[in-house]
C-alpha positions as CSV (number, residue, x, y, z in Angstrom):
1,X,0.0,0.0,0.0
2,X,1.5,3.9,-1.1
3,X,1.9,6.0,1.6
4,X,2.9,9.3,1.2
5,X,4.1,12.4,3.4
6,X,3.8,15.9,2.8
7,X,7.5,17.6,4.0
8,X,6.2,21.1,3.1
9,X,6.9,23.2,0.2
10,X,6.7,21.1,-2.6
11,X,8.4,18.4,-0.9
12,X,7.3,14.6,-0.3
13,X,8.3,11.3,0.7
14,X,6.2,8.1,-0.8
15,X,6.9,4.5,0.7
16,X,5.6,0.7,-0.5
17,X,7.0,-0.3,1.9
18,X,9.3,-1.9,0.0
19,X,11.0,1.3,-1.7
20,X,11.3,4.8,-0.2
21,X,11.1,7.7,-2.5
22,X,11.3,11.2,-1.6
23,X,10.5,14.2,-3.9
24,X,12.0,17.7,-3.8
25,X,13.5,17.5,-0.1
26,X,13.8,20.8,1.5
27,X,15.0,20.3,5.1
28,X,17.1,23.4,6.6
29,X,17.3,27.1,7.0
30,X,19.8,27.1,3.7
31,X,16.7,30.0,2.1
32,X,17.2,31.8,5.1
33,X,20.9,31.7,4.5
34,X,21.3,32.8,1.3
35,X,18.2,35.4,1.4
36,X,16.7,36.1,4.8
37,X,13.3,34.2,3.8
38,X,12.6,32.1,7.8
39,X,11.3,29.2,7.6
40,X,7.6,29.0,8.5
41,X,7.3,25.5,9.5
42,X,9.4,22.9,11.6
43,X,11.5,20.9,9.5
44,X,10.0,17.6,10.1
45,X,12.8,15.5,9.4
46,X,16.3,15.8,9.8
47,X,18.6,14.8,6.4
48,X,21.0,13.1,8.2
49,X,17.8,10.5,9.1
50,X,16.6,10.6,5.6
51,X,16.5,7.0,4.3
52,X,15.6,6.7,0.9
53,X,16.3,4.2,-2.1
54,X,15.8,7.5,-4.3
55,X,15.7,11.4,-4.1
56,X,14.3,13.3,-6.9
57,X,15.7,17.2,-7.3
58,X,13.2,18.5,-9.9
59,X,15.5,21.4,-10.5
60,X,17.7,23.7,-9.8
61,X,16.9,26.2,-6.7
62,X,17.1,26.2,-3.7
63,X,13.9,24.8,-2.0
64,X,14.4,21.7,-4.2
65,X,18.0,20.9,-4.3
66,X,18.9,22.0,-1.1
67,X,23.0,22.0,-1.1
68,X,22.4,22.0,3.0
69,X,20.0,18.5,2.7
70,X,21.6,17.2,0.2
71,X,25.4,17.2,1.7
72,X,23.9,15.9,5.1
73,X,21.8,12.9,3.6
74,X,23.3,9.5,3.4
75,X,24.2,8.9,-0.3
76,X,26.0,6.0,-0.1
77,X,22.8,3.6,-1.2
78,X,20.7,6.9,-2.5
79,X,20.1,7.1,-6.0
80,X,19.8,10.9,-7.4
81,X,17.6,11.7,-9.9
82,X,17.6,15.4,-11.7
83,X,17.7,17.2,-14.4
84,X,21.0,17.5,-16.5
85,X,21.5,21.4,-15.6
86,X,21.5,19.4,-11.9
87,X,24.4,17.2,-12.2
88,X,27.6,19.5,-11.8
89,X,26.2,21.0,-8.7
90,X,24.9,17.5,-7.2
91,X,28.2,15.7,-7.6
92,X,29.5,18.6,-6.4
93,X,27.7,17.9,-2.9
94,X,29.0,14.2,-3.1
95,X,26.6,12.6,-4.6
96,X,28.2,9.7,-5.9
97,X,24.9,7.9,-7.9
98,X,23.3,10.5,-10.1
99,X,21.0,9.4,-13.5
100,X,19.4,11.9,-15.7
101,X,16.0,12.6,-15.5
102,X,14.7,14.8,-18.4
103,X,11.5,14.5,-19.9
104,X,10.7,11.4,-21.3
105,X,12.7,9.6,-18.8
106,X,11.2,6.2,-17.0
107,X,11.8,4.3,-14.1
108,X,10.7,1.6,-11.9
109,X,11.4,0.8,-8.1
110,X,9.2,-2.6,-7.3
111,X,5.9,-1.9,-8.5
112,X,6.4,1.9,-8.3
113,X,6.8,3.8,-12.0
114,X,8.0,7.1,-12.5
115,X,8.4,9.6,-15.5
116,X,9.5,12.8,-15.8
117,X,6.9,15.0,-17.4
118,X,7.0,18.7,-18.9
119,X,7.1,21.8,-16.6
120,X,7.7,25.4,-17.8
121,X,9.6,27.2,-15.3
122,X,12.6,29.6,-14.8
123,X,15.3,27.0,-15.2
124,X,15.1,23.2,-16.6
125,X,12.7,21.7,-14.5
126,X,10.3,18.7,-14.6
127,X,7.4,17.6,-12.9
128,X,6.9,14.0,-11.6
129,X,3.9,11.3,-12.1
130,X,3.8,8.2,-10.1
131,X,2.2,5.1,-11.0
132,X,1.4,2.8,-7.9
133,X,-1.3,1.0,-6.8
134,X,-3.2,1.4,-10.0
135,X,-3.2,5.4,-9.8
136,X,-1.7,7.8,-11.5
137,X,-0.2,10.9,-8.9
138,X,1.5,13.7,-10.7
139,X,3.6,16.4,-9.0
140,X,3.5,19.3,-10.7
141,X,6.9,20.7,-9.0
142,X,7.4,24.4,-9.6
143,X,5.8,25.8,-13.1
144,X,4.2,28.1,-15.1
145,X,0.6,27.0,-16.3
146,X,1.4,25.4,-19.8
147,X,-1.2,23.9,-22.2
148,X,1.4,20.8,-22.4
149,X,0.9,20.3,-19.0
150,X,-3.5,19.4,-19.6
151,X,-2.1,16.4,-21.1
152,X,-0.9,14.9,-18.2
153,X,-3.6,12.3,-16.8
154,X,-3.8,11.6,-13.2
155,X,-5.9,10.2,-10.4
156,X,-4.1,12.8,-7.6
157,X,-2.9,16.6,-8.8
158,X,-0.4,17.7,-6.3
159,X,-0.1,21.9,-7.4
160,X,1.9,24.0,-7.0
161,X,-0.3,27.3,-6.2
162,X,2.1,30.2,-5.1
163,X,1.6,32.3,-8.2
164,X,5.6,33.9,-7.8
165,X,8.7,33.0,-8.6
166,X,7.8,30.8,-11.6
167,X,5.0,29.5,-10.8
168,X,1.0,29.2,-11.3
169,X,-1.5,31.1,-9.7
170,X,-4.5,29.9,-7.6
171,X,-6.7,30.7,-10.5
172,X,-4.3,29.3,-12.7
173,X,-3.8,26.0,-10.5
174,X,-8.0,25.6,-10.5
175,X,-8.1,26.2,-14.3
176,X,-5.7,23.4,-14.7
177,X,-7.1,20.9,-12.4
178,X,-10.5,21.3,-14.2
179,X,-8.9,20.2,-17.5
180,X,-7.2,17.6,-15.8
181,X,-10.6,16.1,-13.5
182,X,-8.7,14.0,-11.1
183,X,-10.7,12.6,-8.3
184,X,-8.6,14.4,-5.8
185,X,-6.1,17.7,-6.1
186,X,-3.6,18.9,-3.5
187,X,-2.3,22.2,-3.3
188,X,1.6,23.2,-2.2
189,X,4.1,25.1,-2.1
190,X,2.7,27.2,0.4
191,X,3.3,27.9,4.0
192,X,6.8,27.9,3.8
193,X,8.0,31.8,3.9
194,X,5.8,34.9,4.1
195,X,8.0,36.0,0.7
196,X,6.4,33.4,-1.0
197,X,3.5,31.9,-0.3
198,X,-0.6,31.8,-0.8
199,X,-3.8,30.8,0.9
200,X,-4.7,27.5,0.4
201,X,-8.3,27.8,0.9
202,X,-8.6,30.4,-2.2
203,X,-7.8,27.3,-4.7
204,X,-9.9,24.5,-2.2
205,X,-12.7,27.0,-2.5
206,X,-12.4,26.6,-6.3
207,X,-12.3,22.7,-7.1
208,X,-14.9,20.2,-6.0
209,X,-11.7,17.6,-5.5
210,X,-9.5,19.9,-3.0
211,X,-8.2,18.0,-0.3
212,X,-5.3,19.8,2.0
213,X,-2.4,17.8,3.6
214,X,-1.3,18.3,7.0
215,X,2.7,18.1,6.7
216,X,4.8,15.7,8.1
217,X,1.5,13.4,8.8
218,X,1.7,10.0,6.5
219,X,-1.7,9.3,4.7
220,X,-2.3,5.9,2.4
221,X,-3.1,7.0,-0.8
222,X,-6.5,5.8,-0.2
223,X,-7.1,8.2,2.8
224,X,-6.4,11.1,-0.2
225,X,-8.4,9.3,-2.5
226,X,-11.3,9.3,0.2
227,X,-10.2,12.9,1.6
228,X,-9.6,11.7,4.9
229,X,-7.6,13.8,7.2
C-alpha cells in the first residue's frame, strides 16, 4: 500500500513499503541563509535521518535541491535523480549515484513507476507522475501553467499554487485541475515563507476535489483518494 508524506513546500516522501522515495527534499534554514526568507514551519525531518532508495531534485533552486539537505543525507545507497542542468552542482555535494531525469525519462522501483513529465519554469525543470497501486499521482513541482501540462492524466494533482517565482497562480492551479478532473487535487508550495506563499483555501474554494495535507503526517493513498484527514 503507497503511503505518502507531505514535507512542506513542494516536498514529499512516498513509501511501498518496499521502496522509499522522496520528492523535492527541503530540510534546513539554507533560504534563510542565502536570502533572509525564515522558515515557516518545523523541519520535520532531519537529512542526516533521511533514508531513501531515491531522491528526486526536480530542479535547480534552492527549495528543491537543497546543497544544505543534500550534503547531510546519506548517499552511499541513495540514487539521485535530476535534471541535466542538476548534475555538476549535485556531484558537487557528493553525490556519488546520479541518472538523468529529463522529460521522457522512465523508471521503476518494485511496482512503483516514475516519469518525468513537462514543466515550464525559470530553469530546466520537470514535474513528476507516479504510477502505484493502480493510480496515477502527478507532482507538478514548480511551473508556469502550460497547455502541455493538460495532457498529463492523473488520479491525484499535487499543485503548486504560489503564483511567484515561476509558478502558477491559484486561478491558474483551478483552471488546470478542471482540465485535468482528477478525483482528488492537492495544493503546495505554500506555508513555507511569508515571501512566498498563498492561501490554500482560495484554490480549495475553487475545485470540488481539493483535499489539503497536513505536513509531516503519512496518509495511504487511499485516505487522499477518500479525503480523509
Amino acid at each position: 500500500m503507497l503511503r505518502i508524506k507531505w514535507l512542506g513546500q513542494s516536498g514529499y516522501l512516498l513509501t511501498d513499503g518496499k521502496y522509499t522515495i522522496c520528492i523535492d527534499p527541503y530540510l534546513s534554514n539554507s533560504v534563510e541563509t542565502v536570502t533572509g526568507a525564515k522558515r515557516l514551519i518545523t523541519i520535520p525531518i532531519m537529512p542526516e535521518e533521511l533514508q531513501v532508495d531515491m531522491i528526486i531534485c526536480t530542479h535547480n533552486h534552492l527549495d528543491h535541491l537543497d546543497p544544505c539537505t543534500i550534503k547531510a543525507v546519506d548517499k552511499s545507497n541513495t540514487i539521485f535523480f535530476a535534471p541535466l542542468d542538476c548534475e555538476m552542482l549535485l556531484k558537487e555535494l557528493g553525490v556519488l549515484r546520479y541518472t538523468p531525469f529529463d522529460v521522457g525519462t522512465n523508471v521503476r522501483f518494485g511496482e512503483i513507476e516514475l516519469r518525468a513529465v513537462h514543466a515550464k519554469h525559470t530553469v530546466p525543470a520537470v514535474g513528476v507522475l507516479v504510477c502505484a497501486n493502480g493510480h496515477r499521482l502527478y507532482f507538478t513541482g514548480d511551473t508556469f501553467y502550460d497547455s502541455k501540462l493538460e495532457q498529463i492524466k492523473c488520479d491525484i494533482l499535487f499543485v503548486c499554487i504560489n503564483g511567484k517565482l515561476g509558478n502558477m497562480s491559484v486561478s491558474e492551479a483551478i483552471k488546470l485541475t478542471q482540465k485535468l478532473q482528477p478525483k482528488v487535487a492537492v495544493p503546495n508550495h505554500y506555508g513555507m515563507f511569508v515571501e512566498n506563499t498563498e492561501e490554500p483555501t482560495k484554490y480549495l474554494s475553487g475545485v470540488d476535489c481539493g483535499f489539503a495535507m497536513r505536513p509531516n503526517v503519512w496518509y495511504e493513498i487511499y485516505d487522499i483518494l477518500d479525503k480523509k484527514v
